[in-house]
C-alpha positions as a Markdown table, in Angstrom:
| # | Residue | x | y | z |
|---|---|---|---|---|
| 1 | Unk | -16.1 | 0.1 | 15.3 |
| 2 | Unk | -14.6 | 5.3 | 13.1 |
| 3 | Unk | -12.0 | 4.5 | 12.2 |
| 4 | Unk | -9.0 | 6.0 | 14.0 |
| 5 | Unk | -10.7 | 8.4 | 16.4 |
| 6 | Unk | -14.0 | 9.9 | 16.4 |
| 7 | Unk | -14.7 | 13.1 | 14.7 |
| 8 | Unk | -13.9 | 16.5 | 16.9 |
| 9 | Unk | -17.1 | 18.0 | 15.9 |
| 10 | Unk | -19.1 | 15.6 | 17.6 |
| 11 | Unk | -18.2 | 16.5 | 21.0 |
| 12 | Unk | -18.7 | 20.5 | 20.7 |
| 13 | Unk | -22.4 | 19.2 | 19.0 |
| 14 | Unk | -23.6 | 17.1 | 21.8 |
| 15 | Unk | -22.5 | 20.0 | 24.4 |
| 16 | Unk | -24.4 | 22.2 | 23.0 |
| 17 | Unk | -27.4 | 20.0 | 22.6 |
| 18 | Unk | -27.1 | 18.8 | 26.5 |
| 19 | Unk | -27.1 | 22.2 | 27.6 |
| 20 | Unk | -30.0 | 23.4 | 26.1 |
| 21 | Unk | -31.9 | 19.9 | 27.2 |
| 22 | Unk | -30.5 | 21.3 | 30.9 |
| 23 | Unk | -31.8 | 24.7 | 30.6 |
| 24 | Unk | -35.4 | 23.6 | 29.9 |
| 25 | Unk | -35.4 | 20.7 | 32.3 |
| 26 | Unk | -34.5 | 23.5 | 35.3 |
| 27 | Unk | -36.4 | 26.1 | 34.1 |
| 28 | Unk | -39.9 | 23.3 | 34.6 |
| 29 | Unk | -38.3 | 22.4 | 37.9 |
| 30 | Unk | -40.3 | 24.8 | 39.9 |
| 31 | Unk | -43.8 | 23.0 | 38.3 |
| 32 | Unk | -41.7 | 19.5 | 39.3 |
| 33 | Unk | -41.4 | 20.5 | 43.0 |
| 34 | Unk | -44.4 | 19.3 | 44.2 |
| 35 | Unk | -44.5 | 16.0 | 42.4 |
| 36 | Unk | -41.0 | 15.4 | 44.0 |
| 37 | Unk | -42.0 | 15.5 | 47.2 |
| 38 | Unk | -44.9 | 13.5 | 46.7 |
| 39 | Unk | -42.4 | 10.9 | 45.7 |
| 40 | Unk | -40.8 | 11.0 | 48.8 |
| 41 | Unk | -37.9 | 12.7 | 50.5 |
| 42 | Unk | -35.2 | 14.4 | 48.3 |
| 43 | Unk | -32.8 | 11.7 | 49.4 |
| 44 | Unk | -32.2 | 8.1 | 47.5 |
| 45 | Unk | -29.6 | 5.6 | 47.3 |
| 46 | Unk | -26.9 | 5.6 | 44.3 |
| 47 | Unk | -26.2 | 2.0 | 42.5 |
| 48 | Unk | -23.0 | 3.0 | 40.4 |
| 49 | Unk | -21.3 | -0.1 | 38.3 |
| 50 | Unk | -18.5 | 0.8 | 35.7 |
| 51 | Unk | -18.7 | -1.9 | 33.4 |
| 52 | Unk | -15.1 | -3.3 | 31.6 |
| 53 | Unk | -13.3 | -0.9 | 29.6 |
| 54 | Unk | -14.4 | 2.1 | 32.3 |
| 55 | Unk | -12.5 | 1.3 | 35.6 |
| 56 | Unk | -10.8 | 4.4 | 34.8 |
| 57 | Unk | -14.4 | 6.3 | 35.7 |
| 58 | Unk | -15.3 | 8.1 | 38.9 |
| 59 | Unk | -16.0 | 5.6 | 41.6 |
| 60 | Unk | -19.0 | 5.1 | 43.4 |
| 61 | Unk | -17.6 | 7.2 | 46.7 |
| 62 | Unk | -16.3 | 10.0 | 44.7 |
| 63 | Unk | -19.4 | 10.5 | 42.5 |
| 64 | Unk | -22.0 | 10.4 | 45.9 |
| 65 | Unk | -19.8 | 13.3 | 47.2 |
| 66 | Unk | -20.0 | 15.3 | 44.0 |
| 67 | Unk | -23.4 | 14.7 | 44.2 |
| 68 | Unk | -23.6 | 16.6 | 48.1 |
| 69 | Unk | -21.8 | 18.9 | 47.1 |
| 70 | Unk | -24.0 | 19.6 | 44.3 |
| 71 | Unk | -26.9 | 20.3 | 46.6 |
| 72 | Unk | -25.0 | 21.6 | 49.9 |
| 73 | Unk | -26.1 | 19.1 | 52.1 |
| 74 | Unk | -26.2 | 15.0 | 53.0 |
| 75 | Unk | -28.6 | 13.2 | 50.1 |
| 76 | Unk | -27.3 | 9.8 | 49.5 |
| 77 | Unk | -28.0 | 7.2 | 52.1 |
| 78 | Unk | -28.3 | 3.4 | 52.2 |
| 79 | Unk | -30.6 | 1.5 | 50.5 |
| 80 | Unk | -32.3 | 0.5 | 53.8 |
| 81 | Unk | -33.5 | 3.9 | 54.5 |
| 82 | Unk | -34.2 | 5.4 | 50.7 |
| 83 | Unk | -37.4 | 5.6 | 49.8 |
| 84 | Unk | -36.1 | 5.8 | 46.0 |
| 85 | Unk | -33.1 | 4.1 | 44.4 |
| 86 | Unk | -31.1 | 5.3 | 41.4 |
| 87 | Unk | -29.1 | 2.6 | 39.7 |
| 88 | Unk | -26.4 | 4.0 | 37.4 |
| 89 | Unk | -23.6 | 2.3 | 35.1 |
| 90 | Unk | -21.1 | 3.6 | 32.6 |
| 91 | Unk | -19.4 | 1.7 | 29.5 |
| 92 | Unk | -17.0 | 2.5 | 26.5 |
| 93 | Unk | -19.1 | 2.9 | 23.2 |
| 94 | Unk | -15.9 | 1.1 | 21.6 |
| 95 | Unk | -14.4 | 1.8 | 18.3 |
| 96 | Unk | -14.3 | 4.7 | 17.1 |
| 97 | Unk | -14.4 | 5.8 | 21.3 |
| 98 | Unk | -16.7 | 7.4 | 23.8 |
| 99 | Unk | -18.2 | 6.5 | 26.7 |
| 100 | Unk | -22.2 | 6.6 | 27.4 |
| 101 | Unk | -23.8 | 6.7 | 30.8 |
| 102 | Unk | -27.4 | 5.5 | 31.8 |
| 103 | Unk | -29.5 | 5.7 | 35.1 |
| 104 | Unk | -32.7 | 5.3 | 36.1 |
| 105 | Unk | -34.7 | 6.0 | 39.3 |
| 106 | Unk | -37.0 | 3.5 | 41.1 |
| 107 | Unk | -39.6 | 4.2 | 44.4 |
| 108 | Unk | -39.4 | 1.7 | 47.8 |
| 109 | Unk | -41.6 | -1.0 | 45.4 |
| 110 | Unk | -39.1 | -1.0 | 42.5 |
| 111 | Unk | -41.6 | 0.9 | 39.9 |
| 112 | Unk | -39.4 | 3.0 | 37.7 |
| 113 | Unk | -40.2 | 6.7 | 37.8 |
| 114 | Unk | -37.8 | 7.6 | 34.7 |
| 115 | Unk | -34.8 | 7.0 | 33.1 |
| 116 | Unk | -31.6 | 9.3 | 32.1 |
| 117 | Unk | -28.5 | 9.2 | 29.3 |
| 118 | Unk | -25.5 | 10.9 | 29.1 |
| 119 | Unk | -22.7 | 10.1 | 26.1 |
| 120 | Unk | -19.5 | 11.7 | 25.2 |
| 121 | Unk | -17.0 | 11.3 | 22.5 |
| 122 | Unk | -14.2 | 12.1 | 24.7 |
| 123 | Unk | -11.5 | 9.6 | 25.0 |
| 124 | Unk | -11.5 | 10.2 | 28.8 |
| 125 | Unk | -14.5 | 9.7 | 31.1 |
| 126 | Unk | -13.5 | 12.0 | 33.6 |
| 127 | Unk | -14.2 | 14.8 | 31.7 |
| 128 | Unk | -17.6 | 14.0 | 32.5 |
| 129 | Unk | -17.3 | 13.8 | 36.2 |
| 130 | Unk | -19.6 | 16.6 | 36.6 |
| 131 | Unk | -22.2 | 16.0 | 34.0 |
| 132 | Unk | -22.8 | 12.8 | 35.8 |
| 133 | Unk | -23.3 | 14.6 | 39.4 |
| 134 | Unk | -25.6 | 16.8 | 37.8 |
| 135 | Unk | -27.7 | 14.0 | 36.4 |
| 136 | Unk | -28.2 | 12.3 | 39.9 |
| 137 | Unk | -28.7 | 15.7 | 41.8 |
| 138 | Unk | -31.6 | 16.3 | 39.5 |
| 139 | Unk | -32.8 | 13.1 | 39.8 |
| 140 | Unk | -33.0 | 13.9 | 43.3 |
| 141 | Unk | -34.3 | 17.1 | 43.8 |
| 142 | Unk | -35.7 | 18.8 | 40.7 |
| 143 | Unk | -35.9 | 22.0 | 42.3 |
| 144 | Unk | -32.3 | 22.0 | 43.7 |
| 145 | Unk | -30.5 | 25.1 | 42.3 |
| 146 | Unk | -27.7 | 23.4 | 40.2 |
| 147 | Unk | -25.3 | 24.9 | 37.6 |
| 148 | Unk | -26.7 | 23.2 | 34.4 |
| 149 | Unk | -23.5 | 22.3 | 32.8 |
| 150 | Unk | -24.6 | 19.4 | 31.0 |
| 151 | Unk | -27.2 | 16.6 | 31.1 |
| 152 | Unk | -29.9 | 15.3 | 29.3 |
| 153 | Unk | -33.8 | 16.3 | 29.7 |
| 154 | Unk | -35.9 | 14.4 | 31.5 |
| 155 | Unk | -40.0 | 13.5 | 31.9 |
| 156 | Unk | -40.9 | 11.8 | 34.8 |
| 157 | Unk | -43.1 | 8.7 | 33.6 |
| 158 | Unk | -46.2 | 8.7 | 35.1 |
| 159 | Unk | -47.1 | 7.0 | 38.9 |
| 160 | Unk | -47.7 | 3.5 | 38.5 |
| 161 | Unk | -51.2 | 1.9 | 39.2 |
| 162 | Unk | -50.7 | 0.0 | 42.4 |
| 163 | Unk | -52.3 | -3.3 | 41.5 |
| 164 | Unk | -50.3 | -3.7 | 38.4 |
| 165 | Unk | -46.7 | -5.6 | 38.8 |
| 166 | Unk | -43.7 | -3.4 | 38.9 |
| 167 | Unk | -42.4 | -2.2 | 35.6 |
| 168 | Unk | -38.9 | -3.3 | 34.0 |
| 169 | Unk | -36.5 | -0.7 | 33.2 |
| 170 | Unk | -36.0 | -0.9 | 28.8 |
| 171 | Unk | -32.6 | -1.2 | 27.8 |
| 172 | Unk | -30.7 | 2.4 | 26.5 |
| 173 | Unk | -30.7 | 2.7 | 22.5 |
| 174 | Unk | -27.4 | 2.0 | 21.3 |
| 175 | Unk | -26.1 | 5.2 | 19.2 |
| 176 | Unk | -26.6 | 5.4 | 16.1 |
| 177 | Unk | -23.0 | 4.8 | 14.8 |
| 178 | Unk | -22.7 | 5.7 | 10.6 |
| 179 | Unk | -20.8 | 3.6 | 7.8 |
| 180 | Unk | -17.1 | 4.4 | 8.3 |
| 181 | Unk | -14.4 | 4.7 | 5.1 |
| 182 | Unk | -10.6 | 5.2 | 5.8 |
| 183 | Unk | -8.0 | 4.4 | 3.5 |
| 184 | Unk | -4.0 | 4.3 | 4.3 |
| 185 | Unk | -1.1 | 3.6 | 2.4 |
| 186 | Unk | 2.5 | 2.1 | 3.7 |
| 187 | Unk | 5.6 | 1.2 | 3.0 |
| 188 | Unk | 6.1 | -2.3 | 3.8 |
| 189 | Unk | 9.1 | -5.0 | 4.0 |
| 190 | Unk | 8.6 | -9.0 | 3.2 |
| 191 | Unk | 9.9 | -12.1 | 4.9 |
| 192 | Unk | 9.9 | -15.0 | 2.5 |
| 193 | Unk | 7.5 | -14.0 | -0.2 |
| 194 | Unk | 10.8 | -13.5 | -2.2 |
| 195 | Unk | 14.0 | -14.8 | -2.5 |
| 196 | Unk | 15.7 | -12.2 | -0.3 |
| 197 | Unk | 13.9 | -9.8 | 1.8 |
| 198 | Unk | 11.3 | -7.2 | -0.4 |
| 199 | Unk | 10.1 | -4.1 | -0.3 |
| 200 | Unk | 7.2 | -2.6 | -1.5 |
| 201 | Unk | 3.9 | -0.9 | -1.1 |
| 202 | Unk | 0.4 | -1.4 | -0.1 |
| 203 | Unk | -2.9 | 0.7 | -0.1 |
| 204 | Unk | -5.7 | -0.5 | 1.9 |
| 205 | Unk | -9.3 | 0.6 | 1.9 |
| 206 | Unk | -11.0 | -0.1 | 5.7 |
| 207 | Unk | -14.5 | 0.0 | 5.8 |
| 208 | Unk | -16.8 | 0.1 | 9.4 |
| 209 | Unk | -20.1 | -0.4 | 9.1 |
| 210 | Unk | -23.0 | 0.2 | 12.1 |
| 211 | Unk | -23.5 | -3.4 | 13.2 |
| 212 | Unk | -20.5 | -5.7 | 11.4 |
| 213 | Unk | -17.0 | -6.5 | 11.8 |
| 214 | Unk | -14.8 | -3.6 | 10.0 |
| 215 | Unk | -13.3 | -5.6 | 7.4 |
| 216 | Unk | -10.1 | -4.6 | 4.7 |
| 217 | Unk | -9.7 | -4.5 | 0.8 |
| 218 | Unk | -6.0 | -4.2 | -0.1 |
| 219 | Unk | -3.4 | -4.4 | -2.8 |
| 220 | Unk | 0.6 | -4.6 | -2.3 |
| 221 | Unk | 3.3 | -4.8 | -5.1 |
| 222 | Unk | 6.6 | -5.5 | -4.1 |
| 223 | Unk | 9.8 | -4.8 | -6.2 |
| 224 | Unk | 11.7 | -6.8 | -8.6 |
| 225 | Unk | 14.6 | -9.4 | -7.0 |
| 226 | Unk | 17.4 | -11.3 | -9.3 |
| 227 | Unk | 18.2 | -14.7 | -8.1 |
| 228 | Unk | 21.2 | -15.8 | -9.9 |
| 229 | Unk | 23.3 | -19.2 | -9.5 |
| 230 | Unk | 26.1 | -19.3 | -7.9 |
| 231 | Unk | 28.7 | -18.7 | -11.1 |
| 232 | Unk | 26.1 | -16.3 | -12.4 |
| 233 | Unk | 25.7 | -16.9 | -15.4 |
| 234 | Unk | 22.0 | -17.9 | -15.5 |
| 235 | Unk | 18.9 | -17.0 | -13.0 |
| 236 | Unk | 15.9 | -15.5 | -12.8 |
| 237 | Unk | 14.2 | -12.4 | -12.5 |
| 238 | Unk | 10.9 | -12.4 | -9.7 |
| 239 | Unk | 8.3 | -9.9 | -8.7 |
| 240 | Unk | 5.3 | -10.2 | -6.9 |
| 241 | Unk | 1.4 | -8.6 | -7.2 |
| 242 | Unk | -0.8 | -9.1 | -4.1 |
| 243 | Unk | -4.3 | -8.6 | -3.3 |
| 244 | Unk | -6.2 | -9.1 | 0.4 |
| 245 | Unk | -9.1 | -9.1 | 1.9 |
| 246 | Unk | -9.5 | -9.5 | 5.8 |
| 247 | Unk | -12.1 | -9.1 | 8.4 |
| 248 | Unk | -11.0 | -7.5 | 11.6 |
| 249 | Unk | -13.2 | -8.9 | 14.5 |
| 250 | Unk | -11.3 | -7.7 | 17.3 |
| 251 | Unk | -11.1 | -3.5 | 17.7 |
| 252 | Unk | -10.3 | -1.5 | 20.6 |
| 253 | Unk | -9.0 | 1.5 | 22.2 |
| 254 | Unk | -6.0 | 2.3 | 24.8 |
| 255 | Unk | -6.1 | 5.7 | 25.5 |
| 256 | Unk | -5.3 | 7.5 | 22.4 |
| 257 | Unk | -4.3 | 4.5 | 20.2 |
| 258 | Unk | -6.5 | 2.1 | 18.2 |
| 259 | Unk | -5.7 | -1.7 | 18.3 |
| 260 | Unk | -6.8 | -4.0 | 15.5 |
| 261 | Unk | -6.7 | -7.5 | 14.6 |
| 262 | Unk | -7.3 | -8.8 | 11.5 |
| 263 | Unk | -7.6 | -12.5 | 9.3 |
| 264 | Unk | -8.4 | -13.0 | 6.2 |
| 265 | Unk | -6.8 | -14.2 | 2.7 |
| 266 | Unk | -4.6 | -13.1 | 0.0 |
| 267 | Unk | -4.0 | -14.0 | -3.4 |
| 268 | Unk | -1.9 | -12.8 | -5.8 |
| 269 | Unk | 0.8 | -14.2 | -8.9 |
| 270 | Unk | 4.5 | -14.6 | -9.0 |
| 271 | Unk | 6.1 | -13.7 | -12.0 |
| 272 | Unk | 9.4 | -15.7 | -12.4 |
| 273 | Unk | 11.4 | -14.8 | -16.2 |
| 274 | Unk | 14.9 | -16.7 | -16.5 |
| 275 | Unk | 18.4 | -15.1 | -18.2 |
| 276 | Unk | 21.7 | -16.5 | -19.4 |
| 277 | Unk | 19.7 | -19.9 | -20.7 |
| 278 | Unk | 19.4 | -21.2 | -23.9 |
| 279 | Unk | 16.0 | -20.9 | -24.3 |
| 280 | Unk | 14.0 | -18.2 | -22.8 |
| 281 | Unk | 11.8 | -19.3 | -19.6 |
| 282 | Unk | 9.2 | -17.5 | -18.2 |
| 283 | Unk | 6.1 | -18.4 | -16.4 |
| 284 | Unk | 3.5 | -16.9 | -13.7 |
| 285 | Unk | 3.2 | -18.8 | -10.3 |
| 286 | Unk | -0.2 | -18.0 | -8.6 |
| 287 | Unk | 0.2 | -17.6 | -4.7 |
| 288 | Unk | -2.9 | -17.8 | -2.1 |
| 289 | Unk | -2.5 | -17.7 | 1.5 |
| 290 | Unk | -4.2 | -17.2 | 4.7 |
| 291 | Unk | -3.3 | -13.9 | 6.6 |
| 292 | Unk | -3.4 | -12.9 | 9.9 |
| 293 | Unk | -2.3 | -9.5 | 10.9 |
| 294 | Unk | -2.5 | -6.7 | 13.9 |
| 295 | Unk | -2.1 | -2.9 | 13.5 |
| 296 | Unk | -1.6 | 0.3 | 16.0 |
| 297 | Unk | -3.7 | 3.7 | 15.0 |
| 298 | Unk | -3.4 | 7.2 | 16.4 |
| 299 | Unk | -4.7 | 10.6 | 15.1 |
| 300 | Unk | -2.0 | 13.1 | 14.0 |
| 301 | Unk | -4.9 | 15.8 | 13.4 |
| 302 | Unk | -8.7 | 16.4 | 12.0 |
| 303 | Unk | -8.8 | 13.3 | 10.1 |
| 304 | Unk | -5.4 | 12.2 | 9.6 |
| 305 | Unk | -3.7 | 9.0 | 11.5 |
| 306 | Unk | -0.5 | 7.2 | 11.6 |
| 307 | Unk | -0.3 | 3.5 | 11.4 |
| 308 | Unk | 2.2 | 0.3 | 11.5 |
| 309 | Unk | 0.9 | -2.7 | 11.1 |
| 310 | Unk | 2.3 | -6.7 | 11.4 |
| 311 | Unk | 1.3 | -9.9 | 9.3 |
| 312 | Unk | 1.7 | -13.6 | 9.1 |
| 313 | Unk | 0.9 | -15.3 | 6.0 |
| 314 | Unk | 0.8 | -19.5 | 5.4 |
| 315 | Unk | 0.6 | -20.0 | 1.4 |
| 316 | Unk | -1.3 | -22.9 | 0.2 |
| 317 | Unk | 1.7 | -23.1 | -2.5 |
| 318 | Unk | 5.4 | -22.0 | -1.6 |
| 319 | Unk | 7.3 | -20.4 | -4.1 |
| 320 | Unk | 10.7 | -22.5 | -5.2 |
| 321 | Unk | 12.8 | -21.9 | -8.2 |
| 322 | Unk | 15.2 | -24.5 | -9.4 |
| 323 | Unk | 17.5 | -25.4 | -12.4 |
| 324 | Unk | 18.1 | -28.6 | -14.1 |
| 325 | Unk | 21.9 | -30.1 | -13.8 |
| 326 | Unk | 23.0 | -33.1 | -14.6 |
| 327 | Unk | 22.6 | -34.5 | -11.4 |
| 328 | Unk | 18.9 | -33.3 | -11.7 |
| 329 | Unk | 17.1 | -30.3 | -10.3 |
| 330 | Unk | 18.9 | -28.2 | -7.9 |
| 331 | Unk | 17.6 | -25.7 | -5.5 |
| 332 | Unk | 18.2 | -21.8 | -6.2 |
| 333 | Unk | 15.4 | -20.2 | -3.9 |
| 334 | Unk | 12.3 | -21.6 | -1.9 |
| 335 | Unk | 9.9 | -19.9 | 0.1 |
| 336 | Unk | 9.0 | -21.1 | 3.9 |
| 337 | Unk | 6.3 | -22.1 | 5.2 |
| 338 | Unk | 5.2 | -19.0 | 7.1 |
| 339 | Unk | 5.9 | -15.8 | 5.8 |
| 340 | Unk | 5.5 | -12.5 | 7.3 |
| 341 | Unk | 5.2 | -8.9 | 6.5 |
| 342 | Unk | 5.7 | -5.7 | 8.2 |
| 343 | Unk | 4.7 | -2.0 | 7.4 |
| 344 | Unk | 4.3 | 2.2 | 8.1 |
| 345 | Unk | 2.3 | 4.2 | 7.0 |
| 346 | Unk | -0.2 | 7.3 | 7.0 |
| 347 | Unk | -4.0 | 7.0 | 6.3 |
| 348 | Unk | -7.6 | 9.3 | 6.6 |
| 349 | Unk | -10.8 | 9.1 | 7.2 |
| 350 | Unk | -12.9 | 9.6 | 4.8 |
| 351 | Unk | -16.3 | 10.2 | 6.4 |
């Protein structure tokens, strides 16, 4: 789950480091030559699934023909004909973005003669349109002269004993994704907490780490409000001191923006000191509610990011403020059952 974007030194990192796999791979291609054809012909089929999240990725068609093209002449046929099969899929690496490829290559019996991955931080798989033919043309025919622009090495694993029962493809490594800090501050407006609509600010710390929910630590502090009654002569002075704490199961990506939803619960106190009385009133009203909230993310540059950000709140106690009359207790102000909040702000991540 970084926090707003991935960092943009990852990217130039893992070009460099798939290009120099490349390079070697080719240059041992010429000592590969004979095993390939010992395999069988340098044709095979191509399996190509784009898992949710990357329908946006090359299809199927338009990656076999970057493949031909590749190696100048026809190498992907049907399944009914191949005497290997490469099976390839895609999928986003979610928050903080990316997308990681994996294939692997099979003979006619289903043994698996090696396995490939590619991953980029990019927030557009197209962009690695042509690492991807690369991969499968080498898979193909390791002594095809192809441009290495970028894929992964690759060791063929040994031919598999012929009695023994066809071996199962392992499941790719998930990357190793590190603990992520950001924190943002906003200004934010109040429905209902106080007697009139408030205004304030909040600072919130988000933390992300490898293989949990991201999850919030906040403060907000909203400015003083007089509430006075209607001759005002008497009322009451109220401010309000928050702090939250929400985990944020739900994270995702649409194109350059980061979604987020978050629950969790806030408590905080209510101070509420009276004027124009006889006697002088004060006293401290503690509020707890349960909080759900969503928030909208997009890098400005390097670390930096934009947010605004929408909450609900439903306090286990409302807030009311009344004053005795001879009648008996009247009304000045009372909270409703739901309150929300909205907000703007800029934030960083921290590492």
């Amino acid at each position: 789950m970084p926090l707003s974007r991935l960092s943009d030194a990852r990217a130039p990192r893992l070009r460099r480091s798939t290009s120099i796999a490349v390079a070697t791979w080719i240059a041992c291609a010429a000592g590969l030559g004979g095993q390939a054809e010992a395999q069988g012909s340098s044709a095979a089929s191509v399996s190509w699934v784009r898992l949710p999240g990357a329908e946006a990725c090359i299809d199927a068609h338009a990656l076999a023909n970057a493949v031909e093209r590749r190696l100048g002449r026809a190498a992907v046929m049907t399944p009914v004909y191949a005497e290997r099969t490469i099976e390839g899929r895609i999928e986003p690496l979610g928050a903080p973005g990316g997308f990681r490829a994996s294939f692997a290559i099979a003979d006619a019996s289903g043994a698996i003669l090696g396995t490939r991955e590619i991953a980029s931080a990019s927030a557009s798989c197209r962009s690695m349109d042509e690492d991807l033919a690369l991969v499968i043309a080498l898979m193909i025919d390791p002594g095809a002269a192809t441009s290495p622009i970028s894929a992964p090495a690759w060791t063929p694993l040994p031919a598999p004993v012929i009695a023994a029962p066809p071996a199962k493809a392992l499941p790719p490594k998930p990357p190793h994704q590190p603990f992520r800090v950001a924190v943002r501050g906003a200004a934010a407006v109040s429905f209902g907490q106080l007697p009139s609509v408030g205004v304030g600010a909040v600072l919130r710390w988000t933390f992300a780490p490898p293989r949990a929910f991201p999850f919030e630590v906040g403060a907000s502090l909203w400015t003083p409000q007089r509430v006075e009654s209607r001759g005002k002569t008497f009322g009451a002075d109220v401010w309000l001191a928050q702090g939250e704490l929400s985990a944020c199961p739900l994270t995702g990506r649409i194109q350059e923006f980061s979604l987020w939803a978050c629950a969790g619960v806030s408590a905080g106190v209510a101070h509420v000191g009276g004027f124009g009385l006889a006697r002088s009133l004060a006293r401290d009203v503690a509020q707890v509610s349960l909080t759900i909230g969503a928030q909208v993310r997009r890098s400005i540059t390097g670390p930096l990011f934009w947010s605004v950000g929408i909450g609900a709140a439903v306090p286990f106690v409302r807030l009311g403020l009344y004053y005795d009359s001879p009648g008996g207790p009247r009304e000045v102000s009372l909270a409703p059952p739901i309150l929300g909040t909205a907000d703007v702000g800029l934030g960083v991540d921290l590492w």
